[in-house]
C-alpha positions, 0 to 999 in steps of 0.5 A: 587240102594243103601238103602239110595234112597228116597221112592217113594208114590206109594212104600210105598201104595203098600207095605201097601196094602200087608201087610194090606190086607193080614192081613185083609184077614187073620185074618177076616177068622180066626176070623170067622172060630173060631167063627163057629167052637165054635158055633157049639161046643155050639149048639152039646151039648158036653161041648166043643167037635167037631166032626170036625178037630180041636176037641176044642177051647182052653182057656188059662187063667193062675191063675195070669190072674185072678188077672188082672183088667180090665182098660177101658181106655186102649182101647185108646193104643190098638187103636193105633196098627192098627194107628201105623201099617199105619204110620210106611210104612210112616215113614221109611226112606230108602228102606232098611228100607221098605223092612225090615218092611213089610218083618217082618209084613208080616211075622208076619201075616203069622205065626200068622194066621197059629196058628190061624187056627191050635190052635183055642182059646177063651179068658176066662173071661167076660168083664164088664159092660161099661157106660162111654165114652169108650163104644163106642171103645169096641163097635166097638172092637165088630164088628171087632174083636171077642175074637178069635185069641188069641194066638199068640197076634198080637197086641203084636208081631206087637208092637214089630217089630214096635218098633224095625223097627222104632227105626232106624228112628230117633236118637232123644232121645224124639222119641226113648222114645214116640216110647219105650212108645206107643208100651209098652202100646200097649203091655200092654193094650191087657191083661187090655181089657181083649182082651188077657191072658199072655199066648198071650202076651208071644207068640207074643214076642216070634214071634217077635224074630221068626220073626226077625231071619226069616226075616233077613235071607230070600235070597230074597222077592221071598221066601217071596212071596211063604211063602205067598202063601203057607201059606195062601192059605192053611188057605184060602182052609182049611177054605173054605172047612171047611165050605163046609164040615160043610154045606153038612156034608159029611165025605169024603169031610174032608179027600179031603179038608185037602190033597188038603190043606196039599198038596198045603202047602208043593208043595209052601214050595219046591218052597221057598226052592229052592228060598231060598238055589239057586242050580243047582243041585237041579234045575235039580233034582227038575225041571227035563225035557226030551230031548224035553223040556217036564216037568217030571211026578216027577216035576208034582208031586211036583209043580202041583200048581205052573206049573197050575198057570204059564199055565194059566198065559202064556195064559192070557198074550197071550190073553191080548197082542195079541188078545186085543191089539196085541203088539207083531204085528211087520211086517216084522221081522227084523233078521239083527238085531239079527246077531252074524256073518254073519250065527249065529243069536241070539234071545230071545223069549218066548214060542211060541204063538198060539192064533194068526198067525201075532205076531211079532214072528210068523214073524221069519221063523225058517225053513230059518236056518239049525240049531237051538239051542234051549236054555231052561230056563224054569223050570215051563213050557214045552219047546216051542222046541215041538212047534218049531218042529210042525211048522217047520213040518207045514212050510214043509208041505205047501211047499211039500218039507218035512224035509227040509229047503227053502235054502239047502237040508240039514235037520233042526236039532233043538237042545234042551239045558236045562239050569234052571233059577228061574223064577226072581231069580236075576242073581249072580257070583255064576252062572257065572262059569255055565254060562260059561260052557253053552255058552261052549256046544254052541261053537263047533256047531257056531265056525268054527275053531272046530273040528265039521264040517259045511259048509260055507252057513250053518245058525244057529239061537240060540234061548234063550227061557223062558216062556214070553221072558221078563227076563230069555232069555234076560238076556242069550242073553246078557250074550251071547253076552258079552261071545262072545265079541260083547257086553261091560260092557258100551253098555250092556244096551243101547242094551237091551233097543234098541232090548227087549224094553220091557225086565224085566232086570234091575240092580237088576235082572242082575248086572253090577257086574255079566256082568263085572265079566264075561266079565273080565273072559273070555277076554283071551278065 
């Protein structure tokens, strides 16, 4: 889709909710552990020393914040931050321009808390006494927020990306100029509050350019999605295990705490890198496997947190589809719709399923072919290639016929072929070269004019596999099929959604551009 289509509502709440809610979130938690950690600096009686990680909280006040006068009314355009933060998911016009924006607001509340947290800081000076009709907005600035949080400003840094991302809005000089005045003022007021120092007001500009650069360069929102993880769930198990270390005052429980949260921070890192810089090399070196499918100790080591969460994402949706509504059950498997020639079949599958033995790939007998190909693109779970085999060992079993298939003598010879695919990660040109050389290690074993030998009623089924079997492994059966002729770059769709109806594979995800390319390649092979 281009960024001139129109936004629908539910775009632009759910984009809020991100933003906002990570912001609350964030910042809430912050704000109270810098308000434990002061108080228990104050009730130690050692002048501003803790005897837990950080050591202080800081103070910023410069002498030029001394000469700052405090200016009541000024609460009014500090309220309009949190106003201005809302309307602006309202007020943007194209996707591009949403997408940018809680990109950079995201962003903006990533780093900031994160500063918060390693860099607790107090604002200096008292306010003075209030008793005109303003009291009652310092009186609800008082349950809200606490004057922590201070350096990066937030108010600064949000005013700023607010004012740049909106300026696009509308060419209107009279918008452009309310626009430039509410988020000036926004700026200013956070010093004449006495809500921040110049200090503060300083940083947040200078995030907001961080955050500008970062922003514009990010390959996709899937890095920004593990930023997000990797940074807040760093502060948010920092936090809790401050508080826990704090409640039962064993030592040994702080050392814990902090490699767990430090180890948790770069594992997510590794994985936006690798979403950031796409590269094939990397992907077989960071998600290295075995010749069975099985994860190497090294890819443990790096992506513990990210392989758990795939794991107990994979048995939740088993659970869900299968044992609540049973939306896989499809009685009896229809293998004539997955034929390539009259002896190669093709399907796309997730990992095999154990909760239930009457879904709807359960009812695919592997031990009718004598061949199986078993394409692997999933770089965060364990191949189902294990799985295939003990079934296929249970099937022969049962049928007291061992090691061999229900049609022939001949052996089952299950192949494991490690292709990596991100799991999301749109498809480009850049990988239609390796694309190639994969459908390439396929040919001798399907094609009859090779040099490899098969019998004429030898069966062989290809079967691309990725965890849930709704993206990654459509997508290569499709590109597949388009390889080998059987598909154009006019039918491709209309295919996916007749045979994977509930398939994740959309424009965006696999291009018309990457099918095309590829077809026009290998139109001469």
């Amino acid at each position: 889709m281009t960024s001139n289509v129109s936004i629908q509502l539910s775009a632009r709440l759910l984009c809020l909710a991100a933003a906002l809610g990570l912001f609350a979130l964030l910042y809430s938690l912050t704000n109270v552990y810098a308000q434990t950690l002061f108080d228990d600096i104050q009730s130690s009686g050692f002048d501003g020393v803790s005897t837990l990680w950080p050591k202080m909280i800081y103070t910023l006040a410069t002498p030029f914040d001394t000469a700052i006068p405090f200016i009541s009314v000024m609460i009014i355009p500090y309220s309009w931050s949190i106003l201005l933060f809302c309307a602006s998911f309202f007020m943007v016009q194209t996707r591009q321009q949403l997408s940018f924006l809680t990109r950079r607001l995201v962003l903006a509340t990533l780093l900031a808390c994160f500063m918060f947290y390693l860099f607790p800081a107090k604002f200096t000076f008292e306010r003075p006494p209030i008793s005109d009709w303003t009291q009652f907005g310092y009186q609800f600035l008082s349950l809200t927020d606490k004057p922590f949080n201070q350096l990066p400003s937030l108010h600064v840094t949000y005013a700023a990306l607010l004012g740049l991302t909106l300026w696009q809005v509308s060419t209107s000089f009279f918008y452009r100029l309310i626009l430039c005045s509410v988020c000036s003022l926004i700026i200013v007021s956070t010093v004449f509050t006495y809500q921040h120092h110049l200090l503060d007001v300083a940083g947040g500009l200078l995030l907001a350019v961080i955050v500008m650069f970062i922003a514009n360069h990010l390959h996709n929102n899937l890095v920004l999605k593990y930023l997000a993880v990797a940074i807040s769930g760093f502060i948010v198990l920092s936090i809790l295990g401050f508080m826990v270390n704090r409640s039962l005052e064993y030592s040994a429980i702080e050392g814990f705490y902090r490699f767990l949260t430090g180890y948790w921070l770069i594992s997510f890192f590794g994985v936006a890198w690798v979403y950031q810089y796409p590269n094939r090399a990397r992907y077989d070196a960071w998600f290295k496997k075995d010749k069975q499918g099985r994860l190497s100790l090294s890819t443990w080591i790096r992506f513990t947190p990210l392989l758990l969460g795939y794991h107990l994402m994979w048995y939740s949706v088993q659970w869900y589809e299968l044992v609540k509504y049973n939306r896989y059950q499809i009685t009896p498997f229809d293998l004539s719709k997955y034929k390539v020639t009259d002896s190669v079949y093709a399907i796309a599958t997730p990992k095999l399923f154990r909760l239930s033995n009457n879904n709807y790939y359960n009812h695919l007998d592997f031990s009718y072919f004598n061949k199986v190909i078993v394409i692997d693109s999933a770089v965060e779970a364990n191949s189902h290639y294990l799985s295939l085999m003990k079934r296929l060992d249970n099937h022969l079993d049962n049928h007291n016929d061992t090691h061999k298939n229900q049609h022939s003598t001949t052996l089952v010879q299950v192949t494991h072929i490690y292709f990596p695919l991100l799991d999301l990660q749109s498809f480009t040109k850049k990988d239609i070269q390796d694309i190639i050389r994969l459908f390439e290690k396929i040919d001798p074993v399907v094609k009859k004019d090779t040099k490899v030998e098969r019998s004429d009623d030898e069966t062989i089924l290809i079967n691309f596999h990725c965890v849930m079997g709704l993206s990654r492994s459509v997508a290569l059966h499709v590109l597949y099929l388009v390889y080998r002729r059987e598909l154009t770059v006019d039918n491709y769709a209309t295919w996916i959604v007749k045979h994977y109806p509930k398939a994740h594979v959309d424009d965006h995800y696999l291009p018309k551009s990457v099918v095309a390319a590829l077809y026009f390649l290998t139109q001469d092979s």
